[in-house]
Structures are given as C-alpha cells and as structure tokens.
The first five atom37 places (N, CA, C, CB, O) and aatype in JSON, in Angstrom:
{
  "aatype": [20, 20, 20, 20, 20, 20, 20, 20, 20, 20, 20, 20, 20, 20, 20, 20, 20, 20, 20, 20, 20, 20, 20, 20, 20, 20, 20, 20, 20, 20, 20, 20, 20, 20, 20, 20, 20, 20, 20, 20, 20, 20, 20, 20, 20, 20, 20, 20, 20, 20, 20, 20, 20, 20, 20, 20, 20, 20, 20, 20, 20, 20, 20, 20, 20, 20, 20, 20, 20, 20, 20, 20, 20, 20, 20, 20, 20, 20, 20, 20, 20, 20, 20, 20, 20, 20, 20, 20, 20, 20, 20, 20, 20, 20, 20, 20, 20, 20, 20, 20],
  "atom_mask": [
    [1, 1, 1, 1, 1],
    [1, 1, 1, 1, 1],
    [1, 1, 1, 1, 1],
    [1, 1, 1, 1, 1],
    [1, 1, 1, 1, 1],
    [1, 1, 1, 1, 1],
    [1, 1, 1, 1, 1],
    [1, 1, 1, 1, 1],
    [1, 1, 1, 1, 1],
    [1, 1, 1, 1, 1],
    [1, 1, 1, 1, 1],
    [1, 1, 1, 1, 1],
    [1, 1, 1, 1, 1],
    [1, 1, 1, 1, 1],
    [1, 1, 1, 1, 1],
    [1, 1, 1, 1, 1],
    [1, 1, 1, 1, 1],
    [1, 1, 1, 1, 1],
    [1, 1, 1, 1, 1],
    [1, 1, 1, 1, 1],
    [1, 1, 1, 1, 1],
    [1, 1, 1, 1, 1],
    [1, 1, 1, 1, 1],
    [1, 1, 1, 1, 1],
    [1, 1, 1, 1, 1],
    [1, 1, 1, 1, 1],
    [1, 1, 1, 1, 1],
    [1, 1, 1, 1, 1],
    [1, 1, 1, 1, 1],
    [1, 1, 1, 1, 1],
    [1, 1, 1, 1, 1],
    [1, 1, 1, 1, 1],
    [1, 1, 1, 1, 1],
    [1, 1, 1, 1, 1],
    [1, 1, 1, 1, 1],
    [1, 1, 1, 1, 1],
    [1, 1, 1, 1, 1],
    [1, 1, 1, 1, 1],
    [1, 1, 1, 1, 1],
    [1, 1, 1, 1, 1],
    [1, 1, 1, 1, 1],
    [1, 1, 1, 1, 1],
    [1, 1, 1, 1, 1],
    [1, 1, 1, 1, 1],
    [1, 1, 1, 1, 1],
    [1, 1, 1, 1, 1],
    [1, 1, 1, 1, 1],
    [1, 1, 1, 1, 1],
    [1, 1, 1, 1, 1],
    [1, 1, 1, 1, 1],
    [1, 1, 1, 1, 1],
    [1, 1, 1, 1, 1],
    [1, 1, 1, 1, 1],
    [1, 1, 1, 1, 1],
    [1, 1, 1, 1, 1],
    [1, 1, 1, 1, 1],
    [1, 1, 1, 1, 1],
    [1, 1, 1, 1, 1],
    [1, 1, 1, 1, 1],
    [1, 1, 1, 1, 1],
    [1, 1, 1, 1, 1],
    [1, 1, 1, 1, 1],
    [1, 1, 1, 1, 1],
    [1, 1, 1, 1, 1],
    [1, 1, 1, 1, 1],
    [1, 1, 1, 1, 1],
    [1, 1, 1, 1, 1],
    [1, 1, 1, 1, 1],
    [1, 1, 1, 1, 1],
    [1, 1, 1, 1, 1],
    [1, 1, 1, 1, 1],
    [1, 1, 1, 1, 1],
    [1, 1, 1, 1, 1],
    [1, 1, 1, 1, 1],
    [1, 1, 1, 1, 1],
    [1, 1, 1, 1, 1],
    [1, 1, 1, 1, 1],
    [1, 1, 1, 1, 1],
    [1, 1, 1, 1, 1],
    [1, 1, 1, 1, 1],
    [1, 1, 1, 1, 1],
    [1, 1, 1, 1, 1],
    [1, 1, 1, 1, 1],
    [1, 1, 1, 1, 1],
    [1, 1, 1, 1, 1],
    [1, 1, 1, 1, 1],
    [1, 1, 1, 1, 1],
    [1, 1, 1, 1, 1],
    [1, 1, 1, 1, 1],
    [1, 1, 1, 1, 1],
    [1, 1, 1, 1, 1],
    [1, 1, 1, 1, 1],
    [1, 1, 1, 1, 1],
    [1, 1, 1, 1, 1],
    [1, 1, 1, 1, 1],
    [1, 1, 1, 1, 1],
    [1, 1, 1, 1, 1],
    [1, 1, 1, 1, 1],
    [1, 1, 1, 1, 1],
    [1, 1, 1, 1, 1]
  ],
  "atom_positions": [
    [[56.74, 46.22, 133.37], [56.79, 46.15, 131.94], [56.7, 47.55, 131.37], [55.67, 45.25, 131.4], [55.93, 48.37, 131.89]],
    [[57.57, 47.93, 130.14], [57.14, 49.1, 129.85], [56.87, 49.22, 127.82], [58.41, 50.15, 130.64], [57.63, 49.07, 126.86]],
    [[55.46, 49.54, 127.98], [55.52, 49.9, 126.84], [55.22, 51.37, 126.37], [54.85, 49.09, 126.34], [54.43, 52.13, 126.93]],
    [[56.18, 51.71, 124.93], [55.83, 53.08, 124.18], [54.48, 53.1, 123.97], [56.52, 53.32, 122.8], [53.93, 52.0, 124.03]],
    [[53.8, 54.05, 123.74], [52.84, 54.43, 123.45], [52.83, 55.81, 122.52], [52.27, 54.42, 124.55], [52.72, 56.91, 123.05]],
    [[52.94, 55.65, 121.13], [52.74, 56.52, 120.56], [51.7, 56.93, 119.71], [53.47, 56.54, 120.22], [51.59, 58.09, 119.3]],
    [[50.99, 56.08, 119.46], [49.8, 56.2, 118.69], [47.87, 56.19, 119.34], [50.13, 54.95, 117.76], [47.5, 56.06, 120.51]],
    [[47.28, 56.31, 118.49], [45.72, 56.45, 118.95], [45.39, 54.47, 119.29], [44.44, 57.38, 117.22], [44.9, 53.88, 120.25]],
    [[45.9, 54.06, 118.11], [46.23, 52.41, 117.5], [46.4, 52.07, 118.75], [47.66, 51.96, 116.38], [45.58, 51.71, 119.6]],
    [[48.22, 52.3, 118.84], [48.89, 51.73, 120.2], [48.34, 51.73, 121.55], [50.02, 52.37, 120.43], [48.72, 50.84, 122.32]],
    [[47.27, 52.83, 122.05], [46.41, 52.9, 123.62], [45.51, 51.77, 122.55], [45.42, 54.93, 124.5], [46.11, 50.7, 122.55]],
    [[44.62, 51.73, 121.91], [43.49, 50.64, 121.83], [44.04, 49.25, 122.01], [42.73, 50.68, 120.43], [43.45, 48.29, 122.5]],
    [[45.13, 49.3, 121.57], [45.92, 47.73, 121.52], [46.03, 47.32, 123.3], [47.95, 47.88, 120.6], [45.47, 46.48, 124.0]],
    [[47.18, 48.53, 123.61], [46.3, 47.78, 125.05], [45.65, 47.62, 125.58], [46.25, 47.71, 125.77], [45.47, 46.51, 126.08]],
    [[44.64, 49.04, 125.89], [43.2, 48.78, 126.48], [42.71, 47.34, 126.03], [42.08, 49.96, 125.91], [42.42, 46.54, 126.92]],
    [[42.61, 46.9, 124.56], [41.36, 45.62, 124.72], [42.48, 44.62, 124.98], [40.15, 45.15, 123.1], [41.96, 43.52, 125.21]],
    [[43.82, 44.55, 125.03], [44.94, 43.57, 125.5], [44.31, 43.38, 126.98], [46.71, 44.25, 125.46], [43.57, 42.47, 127.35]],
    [[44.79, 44.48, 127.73], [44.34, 44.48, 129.37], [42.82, 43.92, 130.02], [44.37, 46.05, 129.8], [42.57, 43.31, 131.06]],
    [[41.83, 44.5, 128.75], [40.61, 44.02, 128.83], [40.09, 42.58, 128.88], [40.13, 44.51, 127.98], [39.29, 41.94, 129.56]],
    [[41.07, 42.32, 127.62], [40.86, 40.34, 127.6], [41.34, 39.91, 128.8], [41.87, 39.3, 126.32], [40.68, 39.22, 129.58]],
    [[42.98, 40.46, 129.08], [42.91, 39.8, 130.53], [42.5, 39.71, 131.5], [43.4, 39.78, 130.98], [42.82, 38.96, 132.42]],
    [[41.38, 40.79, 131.4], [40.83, 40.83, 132.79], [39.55, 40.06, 132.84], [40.6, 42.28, 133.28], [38.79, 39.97, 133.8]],
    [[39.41, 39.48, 131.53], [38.08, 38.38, 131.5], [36.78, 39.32, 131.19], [37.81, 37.47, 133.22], [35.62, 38.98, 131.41]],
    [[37.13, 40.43, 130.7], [35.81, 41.81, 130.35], [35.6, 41.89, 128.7], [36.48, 43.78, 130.95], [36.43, 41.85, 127.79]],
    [[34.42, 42.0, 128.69], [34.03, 42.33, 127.37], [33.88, 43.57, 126.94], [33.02, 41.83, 127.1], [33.8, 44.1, 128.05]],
    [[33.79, 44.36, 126.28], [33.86, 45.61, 125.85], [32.73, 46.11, 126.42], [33.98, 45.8, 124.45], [32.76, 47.33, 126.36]],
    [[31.69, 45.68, 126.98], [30.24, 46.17, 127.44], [30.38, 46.45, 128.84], [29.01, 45.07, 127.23], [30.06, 47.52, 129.35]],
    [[30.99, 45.27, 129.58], [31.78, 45.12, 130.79], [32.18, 46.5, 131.45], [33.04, 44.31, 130.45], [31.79, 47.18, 132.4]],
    [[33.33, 46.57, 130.29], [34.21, 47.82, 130.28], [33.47, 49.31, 130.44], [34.98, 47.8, 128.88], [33.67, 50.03, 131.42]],
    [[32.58, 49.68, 129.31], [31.78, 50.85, 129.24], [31.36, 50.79, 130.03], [31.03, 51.16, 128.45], [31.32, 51.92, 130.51]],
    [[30.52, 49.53, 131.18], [30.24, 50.62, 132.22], [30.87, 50.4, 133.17], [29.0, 50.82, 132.65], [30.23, 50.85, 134.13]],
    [[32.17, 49.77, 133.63], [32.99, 50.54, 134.27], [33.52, 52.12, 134.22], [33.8, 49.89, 134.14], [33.76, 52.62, 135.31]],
    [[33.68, 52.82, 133.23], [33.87, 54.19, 132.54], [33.49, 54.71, 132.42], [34.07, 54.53, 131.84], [33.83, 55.87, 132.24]],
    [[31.73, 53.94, 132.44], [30.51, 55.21, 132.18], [30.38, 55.63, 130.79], [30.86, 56.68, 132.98], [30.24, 56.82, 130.56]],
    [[30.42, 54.74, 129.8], [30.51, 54.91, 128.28], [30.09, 53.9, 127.74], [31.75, 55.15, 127.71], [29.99, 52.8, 128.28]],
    [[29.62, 54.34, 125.96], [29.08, 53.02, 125.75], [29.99, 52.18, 125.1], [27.88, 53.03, 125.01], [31.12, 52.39, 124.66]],
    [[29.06, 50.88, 125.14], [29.85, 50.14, 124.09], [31.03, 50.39, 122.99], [29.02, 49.79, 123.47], [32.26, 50.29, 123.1]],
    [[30.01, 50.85, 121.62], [30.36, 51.6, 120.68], [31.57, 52.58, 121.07], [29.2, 52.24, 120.29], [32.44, 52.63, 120.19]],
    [[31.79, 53.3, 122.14], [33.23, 54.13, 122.76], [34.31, 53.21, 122.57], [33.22, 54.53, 124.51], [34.89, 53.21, 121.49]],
    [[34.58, 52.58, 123.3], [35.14, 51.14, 124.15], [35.68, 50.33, 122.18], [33.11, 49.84, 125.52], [36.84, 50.18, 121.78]],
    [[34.68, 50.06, 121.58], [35.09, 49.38, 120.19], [36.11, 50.59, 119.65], [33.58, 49.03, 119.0], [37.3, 50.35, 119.44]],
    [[35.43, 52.14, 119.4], [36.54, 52.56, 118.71], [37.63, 53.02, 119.1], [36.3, 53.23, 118.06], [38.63, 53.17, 118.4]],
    [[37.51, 53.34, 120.44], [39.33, 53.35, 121.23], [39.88, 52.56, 121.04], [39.69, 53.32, 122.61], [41.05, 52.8, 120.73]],
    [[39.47, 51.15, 121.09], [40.13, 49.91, 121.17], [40.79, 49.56, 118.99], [38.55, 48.53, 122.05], [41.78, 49.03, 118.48]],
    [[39.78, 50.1, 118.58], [40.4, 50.11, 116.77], [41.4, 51.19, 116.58], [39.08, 50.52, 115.46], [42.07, 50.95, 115.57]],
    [[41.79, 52.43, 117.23], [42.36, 53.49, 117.45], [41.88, 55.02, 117.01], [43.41, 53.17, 117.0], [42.52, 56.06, 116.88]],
    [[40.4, 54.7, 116.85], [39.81, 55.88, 115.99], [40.73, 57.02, 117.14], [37.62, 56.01, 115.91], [40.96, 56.87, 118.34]],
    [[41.04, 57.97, 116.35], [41.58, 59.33, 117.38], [40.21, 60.21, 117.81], [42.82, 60.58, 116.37], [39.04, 60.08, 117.43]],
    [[40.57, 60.78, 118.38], [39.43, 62.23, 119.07], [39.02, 61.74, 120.04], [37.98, 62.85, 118.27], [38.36, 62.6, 120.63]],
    [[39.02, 60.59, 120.69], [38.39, 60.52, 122.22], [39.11, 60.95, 122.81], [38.05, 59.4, 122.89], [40.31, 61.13, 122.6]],
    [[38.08, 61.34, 124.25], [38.67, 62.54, 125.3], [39.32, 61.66, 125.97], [37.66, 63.52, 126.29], [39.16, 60.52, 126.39]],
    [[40.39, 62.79, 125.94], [41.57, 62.36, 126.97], [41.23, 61.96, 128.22], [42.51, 63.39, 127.24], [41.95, 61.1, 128.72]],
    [[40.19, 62.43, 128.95], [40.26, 62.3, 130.68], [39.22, 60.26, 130.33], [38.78, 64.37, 132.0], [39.61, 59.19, 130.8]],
    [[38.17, 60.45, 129.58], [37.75, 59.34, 129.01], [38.59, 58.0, 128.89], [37.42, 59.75, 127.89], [38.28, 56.96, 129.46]],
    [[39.82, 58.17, 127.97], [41.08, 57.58, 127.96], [41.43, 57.08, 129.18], [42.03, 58.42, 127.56], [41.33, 55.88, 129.45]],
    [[41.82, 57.85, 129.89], [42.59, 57.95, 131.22], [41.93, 57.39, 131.96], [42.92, 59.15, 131.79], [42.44, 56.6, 132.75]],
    [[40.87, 57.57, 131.94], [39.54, 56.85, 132.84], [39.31, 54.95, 132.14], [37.62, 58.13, 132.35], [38.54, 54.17, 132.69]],
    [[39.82, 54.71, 131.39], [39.53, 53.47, 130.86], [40.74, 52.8, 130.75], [38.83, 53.51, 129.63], [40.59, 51.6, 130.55]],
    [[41.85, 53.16, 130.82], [43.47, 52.64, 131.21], [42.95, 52.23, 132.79], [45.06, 54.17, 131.12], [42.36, 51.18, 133.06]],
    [[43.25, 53.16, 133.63], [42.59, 53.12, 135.19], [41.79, 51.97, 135.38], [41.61, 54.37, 135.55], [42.13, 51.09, 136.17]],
    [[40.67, 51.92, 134.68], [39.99, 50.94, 134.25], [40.4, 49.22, 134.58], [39.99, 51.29, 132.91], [39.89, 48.34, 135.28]],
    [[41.65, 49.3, 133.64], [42.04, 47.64, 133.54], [43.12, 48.08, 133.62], [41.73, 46.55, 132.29], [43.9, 48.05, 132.67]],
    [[43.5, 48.76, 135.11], [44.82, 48.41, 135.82], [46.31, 48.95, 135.38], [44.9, 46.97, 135.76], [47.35, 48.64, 135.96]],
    [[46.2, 49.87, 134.19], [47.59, 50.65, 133.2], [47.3, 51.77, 134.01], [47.51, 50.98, 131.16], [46.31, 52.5, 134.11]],
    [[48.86, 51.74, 134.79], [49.45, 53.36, 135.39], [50.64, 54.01, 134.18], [50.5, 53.09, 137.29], [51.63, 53.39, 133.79]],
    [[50.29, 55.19, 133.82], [51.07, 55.25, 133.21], [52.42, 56.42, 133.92], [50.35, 55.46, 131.99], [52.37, 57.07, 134.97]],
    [[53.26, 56.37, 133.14], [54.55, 56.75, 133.65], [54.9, 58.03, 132.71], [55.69, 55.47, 133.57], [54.68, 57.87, 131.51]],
    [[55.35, 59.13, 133.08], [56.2, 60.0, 131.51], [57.41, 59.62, 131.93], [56.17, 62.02, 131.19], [57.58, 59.2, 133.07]],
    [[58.25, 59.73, 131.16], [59.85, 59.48, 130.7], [60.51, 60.97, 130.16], [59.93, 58.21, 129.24], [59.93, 61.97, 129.75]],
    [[61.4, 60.8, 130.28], [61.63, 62.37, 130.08], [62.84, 62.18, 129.06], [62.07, 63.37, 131.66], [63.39, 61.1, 129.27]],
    [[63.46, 62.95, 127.95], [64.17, 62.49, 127.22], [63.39, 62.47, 125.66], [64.58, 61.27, 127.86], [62.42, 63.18, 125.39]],
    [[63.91, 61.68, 124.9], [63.65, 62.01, 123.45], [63.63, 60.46, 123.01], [64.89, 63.08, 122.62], [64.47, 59.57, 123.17]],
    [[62.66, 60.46, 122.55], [62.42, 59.16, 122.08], [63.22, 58.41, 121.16], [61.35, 59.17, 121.6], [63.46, 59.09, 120.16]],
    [[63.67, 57.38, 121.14], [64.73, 56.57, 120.32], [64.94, 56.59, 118.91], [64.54, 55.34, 120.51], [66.0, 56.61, 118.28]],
    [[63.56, 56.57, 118.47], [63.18, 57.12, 116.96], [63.32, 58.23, 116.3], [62.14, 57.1, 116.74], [63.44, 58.35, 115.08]],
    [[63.29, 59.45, 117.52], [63.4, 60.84, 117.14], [64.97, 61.1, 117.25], [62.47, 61.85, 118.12], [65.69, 60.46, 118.0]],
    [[65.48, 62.26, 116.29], [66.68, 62.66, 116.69], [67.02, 63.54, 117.62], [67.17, 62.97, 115.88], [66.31, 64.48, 117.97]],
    [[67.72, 63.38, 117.89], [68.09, 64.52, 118.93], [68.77, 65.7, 118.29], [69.07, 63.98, 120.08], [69.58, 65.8, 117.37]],
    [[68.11, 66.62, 119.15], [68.85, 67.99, 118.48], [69.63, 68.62, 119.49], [67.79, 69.17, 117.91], [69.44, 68.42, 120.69]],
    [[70.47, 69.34, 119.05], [71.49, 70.1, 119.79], [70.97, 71.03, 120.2], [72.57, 70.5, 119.2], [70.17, 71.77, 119.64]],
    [[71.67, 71.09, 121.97], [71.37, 72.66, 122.11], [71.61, 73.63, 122.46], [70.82, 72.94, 122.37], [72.54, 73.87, 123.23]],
    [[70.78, 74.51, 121.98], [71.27, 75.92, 121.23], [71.68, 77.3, 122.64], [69.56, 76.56, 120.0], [71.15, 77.84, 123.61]],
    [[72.82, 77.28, 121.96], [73.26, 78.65, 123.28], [72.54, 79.9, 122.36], [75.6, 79.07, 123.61], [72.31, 80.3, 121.22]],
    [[72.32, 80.27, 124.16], [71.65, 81.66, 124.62], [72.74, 82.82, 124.28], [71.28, 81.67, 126.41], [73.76, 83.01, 124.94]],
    [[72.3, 83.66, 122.97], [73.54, 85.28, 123.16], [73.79, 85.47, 124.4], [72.97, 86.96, 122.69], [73.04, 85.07, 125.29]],
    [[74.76, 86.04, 124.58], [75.5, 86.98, 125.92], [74.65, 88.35, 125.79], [77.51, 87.38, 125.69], [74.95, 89.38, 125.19]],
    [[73.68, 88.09, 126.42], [72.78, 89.77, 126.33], [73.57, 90.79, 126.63], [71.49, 90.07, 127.42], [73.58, 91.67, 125.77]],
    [[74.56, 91.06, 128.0], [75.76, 91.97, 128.27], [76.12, 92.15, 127.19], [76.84, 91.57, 129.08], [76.0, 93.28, 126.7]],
    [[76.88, 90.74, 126.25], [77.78, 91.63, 124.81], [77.02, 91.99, 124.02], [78.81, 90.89, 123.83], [77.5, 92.9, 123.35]],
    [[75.69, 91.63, 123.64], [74.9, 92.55, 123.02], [74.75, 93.92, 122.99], [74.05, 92.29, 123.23], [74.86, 94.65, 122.0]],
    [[74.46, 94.29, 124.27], [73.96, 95.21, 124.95], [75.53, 96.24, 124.75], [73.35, 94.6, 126.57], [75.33, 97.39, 124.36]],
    [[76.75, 95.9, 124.96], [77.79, 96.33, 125.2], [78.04, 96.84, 123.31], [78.8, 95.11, 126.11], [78.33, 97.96, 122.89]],
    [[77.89, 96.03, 122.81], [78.0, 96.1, 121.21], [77.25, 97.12, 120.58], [77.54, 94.85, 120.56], [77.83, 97.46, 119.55]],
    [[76.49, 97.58, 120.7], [75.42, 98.29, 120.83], [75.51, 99.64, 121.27], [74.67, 97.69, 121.54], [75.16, 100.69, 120.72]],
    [[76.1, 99.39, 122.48], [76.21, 100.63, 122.8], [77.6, 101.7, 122.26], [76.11, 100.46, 124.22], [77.67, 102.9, 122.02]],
    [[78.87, 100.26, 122.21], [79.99, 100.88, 121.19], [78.97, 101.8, 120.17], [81.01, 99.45, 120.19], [78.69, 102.98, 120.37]],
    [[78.54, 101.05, 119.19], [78.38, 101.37, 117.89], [77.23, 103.06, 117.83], [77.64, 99.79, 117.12], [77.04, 103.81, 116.88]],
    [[76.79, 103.11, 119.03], [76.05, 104.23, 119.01], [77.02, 105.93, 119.82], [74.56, 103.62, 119.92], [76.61, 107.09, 119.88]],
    [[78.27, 105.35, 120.26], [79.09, 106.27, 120.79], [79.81, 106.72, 119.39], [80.04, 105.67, 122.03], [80.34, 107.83, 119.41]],
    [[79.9, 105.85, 118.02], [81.04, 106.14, 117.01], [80.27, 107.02, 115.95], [81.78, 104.66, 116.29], [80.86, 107.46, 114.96]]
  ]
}
C-alpha cells in the first residue's frame, strides 16, 4: 500500500490508524517508544516539532517502513531544467574582449 505523507496531520493519522490495528492504546504505544502518553496523543493530532528520530521510532513501532520516491510530487509543478553556461565560451568571450 502506498501512502503520501505530507503533513505533521498526515504521520498522526497513521500512527493512531496502525495503532488501532494493532489492538494498542496510546499508553501501550509510549512505552513501546519510550515516551509518554501525552507524546503519542499529540503526534497522533499532528502537533509539529516532535523529533524526528522519536517519529521514526513510533512508525517502526506499529509496523510503517517507509520508502522515499524520487521525483516531484503530483501536486507540485515541475520545473524545467536549467542549462549550465559553456564555461569554455565564457572563458573564450572574455578573453576576445580583453585582446580588443
């Protein structure tokens, strides 16, 4: 299954998704993770600022491996891209203009 994950929201949604299924209560959980309660409630509402390795440690938790994808997200546009000057014709241009 794959889901986006773009938000603080979107990880709490699954964490306590994965959590219910695993028959765990949020207390359960903290100390699987080594955190309290109170942690566990506001990851799961999406408060932002919890630590990342914390996070990572509580996905792990109830069984979410996550994956990166590489590419540009469907929502975002894509931008073009941008050529590199010819440093030689720079360099060559340059040097004309300092012989005249």
């Amino acid at each position: 299954m794959k889901i986006v994950l773009r938000t603080p929201a979107d990880i709490g949604a699954l964490l306590r998704d994965r959590r219910k299924a695993l028959g765990l209560d949020q207390a359960d959980l903290a100390d699987r993770i080594g955190v309290s309660r109170l942690w566990v409630n506001q990851v799961e509402r999406g408060k932002p600022g919890a630590s990342l390795g914390l996070v990572l440690r509580a996905l792990a938790a109830v069984g979410v491996n996550l994956t990166a994808a590489s590419g540009v997200a469907p929502d975002h546009p894509a931008t073009e891209p941008v050529d590199a000057p010819d440093i030689n014709a720079v360099i060559e241009a340059a040097r004309r203009k300092d012989r005249r």
